[in-house]
N, C-alpha and C positions, 0 to 999 in steps of 0.2 A: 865547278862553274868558272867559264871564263869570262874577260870581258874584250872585245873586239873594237878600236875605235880609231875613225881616222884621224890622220896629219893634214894638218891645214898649213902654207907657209903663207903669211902675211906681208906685206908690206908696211915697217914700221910710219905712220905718221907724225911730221915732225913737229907738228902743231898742238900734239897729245902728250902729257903725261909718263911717262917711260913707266914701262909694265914690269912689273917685278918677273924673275924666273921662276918657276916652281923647282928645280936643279939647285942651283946655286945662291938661291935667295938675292942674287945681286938684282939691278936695274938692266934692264935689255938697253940697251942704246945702240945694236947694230942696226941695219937699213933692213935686213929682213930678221922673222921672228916665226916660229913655231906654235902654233895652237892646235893641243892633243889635254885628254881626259879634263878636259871645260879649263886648263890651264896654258900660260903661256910660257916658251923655251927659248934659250938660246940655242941655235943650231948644234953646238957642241954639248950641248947639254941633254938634249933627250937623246939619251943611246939605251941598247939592251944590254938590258945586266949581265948576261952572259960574256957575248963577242965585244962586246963594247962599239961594234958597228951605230952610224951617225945612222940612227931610224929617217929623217928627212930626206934623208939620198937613198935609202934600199928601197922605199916604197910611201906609200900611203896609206900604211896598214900600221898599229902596232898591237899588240896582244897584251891584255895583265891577268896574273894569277900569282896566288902566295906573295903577294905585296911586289913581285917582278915586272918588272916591265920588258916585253920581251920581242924582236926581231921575228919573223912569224918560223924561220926556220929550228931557232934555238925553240920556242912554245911548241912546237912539233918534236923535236928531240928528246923535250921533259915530260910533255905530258900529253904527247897525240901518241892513238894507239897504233902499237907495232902487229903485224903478223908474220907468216911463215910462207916461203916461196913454193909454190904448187909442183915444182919442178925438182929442186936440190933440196928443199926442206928448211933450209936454214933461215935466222932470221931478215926481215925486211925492216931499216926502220922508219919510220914514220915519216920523216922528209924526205926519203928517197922515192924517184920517180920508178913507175909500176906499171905494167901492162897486166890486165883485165881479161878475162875470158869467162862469161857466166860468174858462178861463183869463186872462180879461182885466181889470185894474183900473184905478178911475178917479176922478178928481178929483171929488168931491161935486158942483160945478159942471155940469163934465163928463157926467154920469150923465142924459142926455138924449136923447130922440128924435134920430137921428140926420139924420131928412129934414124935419119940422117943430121941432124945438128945444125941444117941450112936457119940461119938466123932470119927472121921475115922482115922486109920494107913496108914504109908505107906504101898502104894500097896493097898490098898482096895480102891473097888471100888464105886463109888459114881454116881447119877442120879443128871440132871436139870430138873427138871419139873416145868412150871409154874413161874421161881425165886424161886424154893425152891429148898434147897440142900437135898436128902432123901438118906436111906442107901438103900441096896439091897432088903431087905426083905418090906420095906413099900412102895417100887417103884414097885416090882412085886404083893404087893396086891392092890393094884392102878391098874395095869394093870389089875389084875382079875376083879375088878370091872368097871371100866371106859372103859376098852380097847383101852389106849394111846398107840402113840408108841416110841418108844425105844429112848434114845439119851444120849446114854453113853461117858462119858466124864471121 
């Protein structure tokens, strides 16, 4: 189980009390401040424990698990699940970006004519035949020969 929560950046008020860190237990006294998991931060101070990247500048996301606080890319690297490229076979991991066919996904690389190699643009159209990804033209000379039918995806 994980937990999911957003970054709030605050504007400190000068008229208030100065809010302690939950990081560094000291007093916030900068002009802005961080509220994540019902606590308040100093900008340098909520980072992921991993890359050590400042969480208030990558996003408005942070992730925790096993006491981590974590950047959503590192929380995908530890513990989002990996599979295998429909294509080369090898593995995919979990924060890398993936193109989709029915049940099958695949390495952006990978995401290519399976009998000429022609890689696809957006917008272009692509065939499943068989688990194999084809462009247009060796999906229609398939059909002249074979005379499959159509399943344009």
């Amino acid at each position: 189980m994980f937990n999911r929560d957003g970054i709030q950046m605050l504007s400190a008020q000068p008229d208030t009390k100065p809010k302690g860190c939950a990081g560094c237990n000291r007093k916030i006294k900068d002009r802005y401040l961080l509220k994540a998991l019902d606590k308040y931060w100093h900008e340098d101070c909520l980072k992921c424990a991993c890359c050590d990247c400042r969480l208030g500048e990558v996003g408005s996301t942070l992730y925790t698990k096993a006491n981590l606080i974590l950047c959503r890319r590192d929380y995908l690297r530890l513990f989002g699940v990996t599979g295998n490229c429909a294509a080369c076979s090898k593995l995919i991991p979990a924060f890398e970006m993936v193109m989709r066919a029915k049940d099958n996904v695949y390495h952006l690389d990978c995401f290519a004519c399976q009998l000429c190699n022609q890689r696809f643009c957006v917008g272009d159209k692509f065939f499943l035949k068989n688990n194999m990804i084809l462009c247009q033209t060796d999906y229609e000379e398939g059909l002249m020969k074979e005379g499959y039918t159509s399943q344009v995806r």
